[in-house]
DRENPA-3360 file (N, C-alpha, C; in nm, 2 decimals, always signed):
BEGIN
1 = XXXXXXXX = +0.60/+3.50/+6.17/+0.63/+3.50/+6.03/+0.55/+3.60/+5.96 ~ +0.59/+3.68/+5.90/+0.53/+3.82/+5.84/+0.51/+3.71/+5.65 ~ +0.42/+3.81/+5.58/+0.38/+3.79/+5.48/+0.51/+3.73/+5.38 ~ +0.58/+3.85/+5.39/+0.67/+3.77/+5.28/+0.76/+3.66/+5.27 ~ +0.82/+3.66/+5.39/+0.82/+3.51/+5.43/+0.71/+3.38/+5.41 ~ +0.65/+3.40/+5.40/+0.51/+3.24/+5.42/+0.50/+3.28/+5.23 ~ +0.55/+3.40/+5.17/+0.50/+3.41/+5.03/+0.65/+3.34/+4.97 ~ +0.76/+3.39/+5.06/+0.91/+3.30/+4.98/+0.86/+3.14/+4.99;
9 = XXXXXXXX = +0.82/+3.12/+5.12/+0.81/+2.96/+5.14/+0.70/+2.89/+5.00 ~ +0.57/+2.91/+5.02/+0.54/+2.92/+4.90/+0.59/+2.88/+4.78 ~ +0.69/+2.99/+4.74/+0.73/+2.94/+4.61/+0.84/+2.88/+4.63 ~ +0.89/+2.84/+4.69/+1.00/+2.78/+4.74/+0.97/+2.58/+4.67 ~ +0.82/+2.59/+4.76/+0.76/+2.47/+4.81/+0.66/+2.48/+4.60 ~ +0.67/+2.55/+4.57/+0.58/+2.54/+4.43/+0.72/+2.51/+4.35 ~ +0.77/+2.59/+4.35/+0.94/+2.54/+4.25/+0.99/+2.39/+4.27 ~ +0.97/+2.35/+4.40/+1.02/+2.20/+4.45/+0.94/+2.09/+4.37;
17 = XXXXXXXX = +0.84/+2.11/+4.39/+0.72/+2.06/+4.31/+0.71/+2.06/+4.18 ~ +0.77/+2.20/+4.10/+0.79/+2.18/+3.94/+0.93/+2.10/+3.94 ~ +1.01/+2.08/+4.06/+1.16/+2.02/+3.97/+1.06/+1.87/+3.99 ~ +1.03/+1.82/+4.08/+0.98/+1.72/+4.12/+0.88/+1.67/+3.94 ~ +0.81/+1.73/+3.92/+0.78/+1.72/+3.77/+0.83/+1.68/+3.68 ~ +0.92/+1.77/+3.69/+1.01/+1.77/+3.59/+1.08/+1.68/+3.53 ~ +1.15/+1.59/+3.63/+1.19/+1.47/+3.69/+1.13/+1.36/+3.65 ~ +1.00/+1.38/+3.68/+0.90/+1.25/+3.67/+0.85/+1.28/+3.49;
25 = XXXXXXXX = +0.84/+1.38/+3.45/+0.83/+1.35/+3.31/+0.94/+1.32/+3.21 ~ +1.09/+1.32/+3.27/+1.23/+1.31/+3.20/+1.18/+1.12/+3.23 ~ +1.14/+1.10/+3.31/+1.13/+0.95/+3.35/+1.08/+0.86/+3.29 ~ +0.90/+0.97/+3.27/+0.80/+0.90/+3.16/+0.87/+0.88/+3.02 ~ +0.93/+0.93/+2.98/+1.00/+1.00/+2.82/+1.13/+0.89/+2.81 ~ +1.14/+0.86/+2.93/+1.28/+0.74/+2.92/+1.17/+0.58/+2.91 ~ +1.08/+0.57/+2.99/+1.01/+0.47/+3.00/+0.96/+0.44/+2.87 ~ +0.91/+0.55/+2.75/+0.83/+0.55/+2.67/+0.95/+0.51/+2.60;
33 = XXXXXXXX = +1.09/+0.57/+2.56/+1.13/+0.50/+2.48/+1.17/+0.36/+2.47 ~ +1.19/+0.32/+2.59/+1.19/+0.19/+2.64/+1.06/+0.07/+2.56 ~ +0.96/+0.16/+2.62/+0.85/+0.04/+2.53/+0.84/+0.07/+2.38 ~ +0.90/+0.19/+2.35/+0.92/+0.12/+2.18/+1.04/+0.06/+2.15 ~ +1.15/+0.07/+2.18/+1.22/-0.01/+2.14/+1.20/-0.16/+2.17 ~ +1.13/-0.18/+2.28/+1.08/-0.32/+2.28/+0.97/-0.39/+2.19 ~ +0.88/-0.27/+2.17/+0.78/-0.29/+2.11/+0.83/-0.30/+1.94 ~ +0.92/-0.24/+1.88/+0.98/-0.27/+1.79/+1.10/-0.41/+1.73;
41 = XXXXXXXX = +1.14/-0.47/+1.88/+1.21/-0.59/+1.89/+1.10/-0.72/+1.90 ~ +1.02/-0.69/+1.96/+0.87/-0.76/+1.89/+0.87/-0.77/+1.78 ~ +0.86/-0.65/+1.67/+0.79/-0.66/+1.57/+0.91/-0.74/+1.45 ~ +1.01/-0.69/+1.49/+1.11/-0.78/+1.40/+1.15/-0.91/+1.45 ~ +1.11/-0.98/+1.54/+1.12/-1.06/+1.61/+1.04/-1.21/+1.50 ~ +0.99/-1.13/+1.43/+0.92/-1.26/+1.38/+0.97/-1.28/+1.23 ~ +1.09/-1.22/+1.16/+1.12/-1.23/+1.10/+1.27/-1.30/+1.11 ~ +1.33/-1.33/+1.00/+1.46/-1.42/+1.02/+1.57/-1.33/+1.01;
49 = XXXXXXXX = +1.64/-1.44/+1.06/+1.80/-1.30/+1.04/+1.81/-1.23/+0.93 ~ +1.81/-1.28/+0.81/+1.82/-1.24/+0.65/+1.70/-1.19/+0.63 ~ +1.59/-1.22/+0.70/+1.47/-1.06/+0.65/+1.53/-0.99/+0.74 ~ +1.55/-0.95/+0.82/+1.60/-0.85/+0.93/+1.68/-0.75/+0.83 ~ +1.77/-0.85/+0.76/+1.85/-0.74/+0.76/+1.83/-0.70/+0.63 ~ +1.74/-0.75/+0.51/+1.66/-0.65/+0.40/+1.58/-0.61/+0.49 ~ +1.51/-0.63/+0.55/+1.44/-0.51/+0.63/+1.46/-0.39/+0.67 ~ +1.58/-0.42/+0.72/+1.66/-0.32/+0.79/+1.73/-0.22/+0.65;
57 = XXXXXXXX = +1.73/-0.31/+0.56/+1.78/-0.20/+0.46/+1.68/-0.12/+0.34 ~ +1.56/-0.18/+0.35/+1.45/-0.14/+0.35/+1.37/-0.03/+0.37 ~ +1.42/+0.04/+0.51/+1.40/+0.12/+0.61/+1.44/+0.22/+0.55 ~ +1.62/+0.21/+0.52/+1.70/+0.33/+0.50/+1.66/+0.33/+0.34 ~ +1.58/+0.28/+0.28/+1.54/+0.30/+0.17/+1.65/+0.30/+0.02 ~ +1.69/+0.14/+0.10/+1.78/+0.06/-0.02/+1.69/-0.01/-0.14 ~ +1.69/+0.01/-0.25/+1.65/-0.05/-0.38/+1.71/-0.23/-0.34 ~ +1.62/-0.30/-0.45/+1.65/-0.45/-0.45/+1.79/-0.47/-0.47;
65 = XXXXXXXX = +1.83/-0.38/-0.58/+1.99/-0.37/-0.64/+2.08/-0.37/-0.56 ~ +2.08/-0.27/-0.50/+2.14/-0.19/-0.40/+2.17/-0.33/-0.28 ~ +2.05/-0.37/-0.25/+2.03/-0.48/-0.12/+2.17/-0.59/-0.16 ~ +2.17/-0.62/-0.29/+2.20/-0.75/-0.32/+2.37/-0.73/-0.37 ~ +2.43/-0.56/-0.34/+2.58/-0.56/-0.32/+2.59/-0.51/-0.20 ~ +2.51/-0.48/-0.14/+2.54/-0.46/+0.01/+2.54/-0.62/+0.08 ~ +2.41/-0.68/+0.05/+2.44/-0.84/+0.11/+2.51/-0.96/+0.07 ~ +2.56/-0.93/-0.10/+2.62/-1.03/-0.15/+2.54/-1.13/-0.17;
73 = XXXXXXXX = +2.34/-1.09/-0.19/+2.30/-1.19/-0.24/+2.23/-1.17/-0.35 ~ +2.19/-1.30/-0.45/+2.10/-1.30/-0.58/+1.98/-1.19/-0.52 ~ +1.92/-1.15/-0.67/+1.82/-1.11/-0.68/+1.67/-1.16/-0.61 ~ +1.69/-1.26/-0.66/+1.58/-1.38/-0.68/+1.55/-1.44/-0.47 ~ +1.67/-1.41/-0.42/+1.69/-1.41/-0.29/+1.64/-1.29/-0.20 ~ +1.68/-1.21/-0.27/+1.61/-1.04/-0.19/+1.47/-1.05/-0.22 ~ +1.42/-1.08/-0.34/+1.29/-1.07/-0.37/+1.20/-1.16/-0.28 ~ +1.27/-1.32/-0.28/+1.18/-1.40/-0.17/+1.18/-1.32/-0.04;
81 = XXXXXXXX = +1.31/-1.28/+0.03/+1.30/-1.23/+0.17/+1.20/-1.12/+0.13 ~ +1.17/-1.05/+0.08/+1.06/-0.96/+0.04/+0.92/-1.02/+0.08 ~ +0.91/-1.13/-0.03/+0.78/-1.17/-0.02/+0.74/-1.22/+0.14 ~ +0.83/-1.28/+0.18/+0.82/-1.33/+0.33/+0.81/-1.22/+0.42 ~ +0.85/-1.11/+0.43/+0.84/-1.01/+0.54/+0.69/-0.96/+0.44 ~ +0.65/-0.93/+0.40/+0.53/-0.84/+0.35/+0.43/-1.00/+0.39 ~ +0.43/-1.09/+0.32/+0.32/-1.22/+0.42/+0.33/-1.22/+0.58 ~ +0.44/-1.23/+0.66/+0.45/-1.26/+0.77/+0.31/-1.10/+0.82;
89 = XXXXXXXX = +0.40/-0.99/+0.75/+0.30/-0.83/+0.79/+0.17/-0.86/+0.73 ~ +0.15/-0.96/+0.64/-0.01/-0.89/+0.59/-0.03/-0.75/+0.49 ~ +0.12/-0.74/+0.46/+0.12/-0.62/+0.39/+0.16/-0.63/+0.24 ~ +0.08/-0.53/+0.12/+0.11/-0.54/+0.01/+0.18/-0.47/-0.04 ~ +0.27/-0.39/+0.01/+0.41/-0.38/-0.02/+0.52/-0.34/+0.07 ~ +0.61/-0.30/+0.01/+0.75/-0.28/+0.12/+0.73/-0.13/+0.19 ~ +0.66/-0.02/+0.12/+0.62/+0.06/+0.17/+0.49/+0.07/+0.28 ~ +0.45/-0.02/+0.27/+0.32/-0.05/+0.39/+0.35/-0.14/+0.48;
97 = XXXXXXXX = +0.52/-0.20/+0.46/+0.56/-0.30/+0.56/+0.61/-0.16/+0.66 ~ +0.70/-0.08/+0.60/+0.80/+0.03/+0.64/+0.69/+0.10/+0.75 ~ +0.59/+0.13/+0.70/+0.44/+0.23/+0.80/+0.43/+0.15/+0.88 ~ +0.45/+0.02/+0.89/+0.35/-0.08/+0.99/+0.46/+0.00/+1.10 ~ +0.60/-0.03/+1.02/+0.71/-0.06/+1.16/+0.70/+0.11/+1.21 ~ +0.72/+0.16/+1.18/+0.70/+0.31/+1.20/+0.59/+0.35/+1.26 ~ +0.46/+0.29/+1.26/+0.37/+0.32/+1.35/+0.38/+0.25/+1.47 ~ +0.48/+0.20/+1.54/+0.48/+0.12/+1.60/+0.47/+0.23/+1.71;
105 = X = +0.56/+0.32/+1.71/+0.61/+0.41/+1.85/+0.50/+0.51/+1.87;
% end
C-alpha cells in the first residue's frame, strides 16, 4: 500500500467519523428539545385549565380585554386567573411570569 492510498483511507476513516458526529449532535438537539418541552409541561402543569389558557394568551401578548372575547369571560375572572398564576410563580407581574416560562429552555 503506497502513500496515497493509507492517505485516501485516512480521510475516508476521518469523514466517517465527522458523519458519525454529525449524527450524534442532530440527536443531542432532538433530545434537548425534548427536555424543554417537558420541562415546560412541568411548568404549566401547576396551573389550571383556565390559567393555562390566559397564560397561554399571555404569551402571545393578549391584553385583559382582548383575553375576555377571546374566552368569553368577565373581567373580574381574567384578573383572578392572573392573580393565581403570578402567586402559584412568585412573580409580580405577568411580564416576569412570561420570563420565568421563557427561561425555562
Amino acid at each position: 500500500m503506497d502513500q496515497t492510498e493509507k492517505l485516501l483511507m485516512g480521510i475516508e476513516n476521518v469523514l466517517s467519523i465527522a458523519a458519525e458526529l454529525v449524527d450524534e449532535v442532530s440527536r443531542l438537539k432532538d433530545i434537548e428539545e425534548e427536555c424543554k418541552i417537558l420541562k415546560e409541561k412541568l411548568f404549566l402543569k401547576q396551573f389550571t385549565k383556565a390559567e393555562k389558557e390566559v397564560f397561554a394568551l399571555a404569551l402571545d401578548g393578549h391584553s385583559i380585554s382582548e383575553m375576555q372575547s377571546i374566552l368569553y369571560k368577565e373581567e373580574g375572572t381574567i384578573k383572578m386567573q392572573r392573580r393565581s398564576i403570578l402567586q402559584k410563580l412568585n412573580a409580580s407581574s405577568m411580564s416576569e411570569a412570561i420570563q420565568q416560562f421563557k427561561n425555562i429552555g
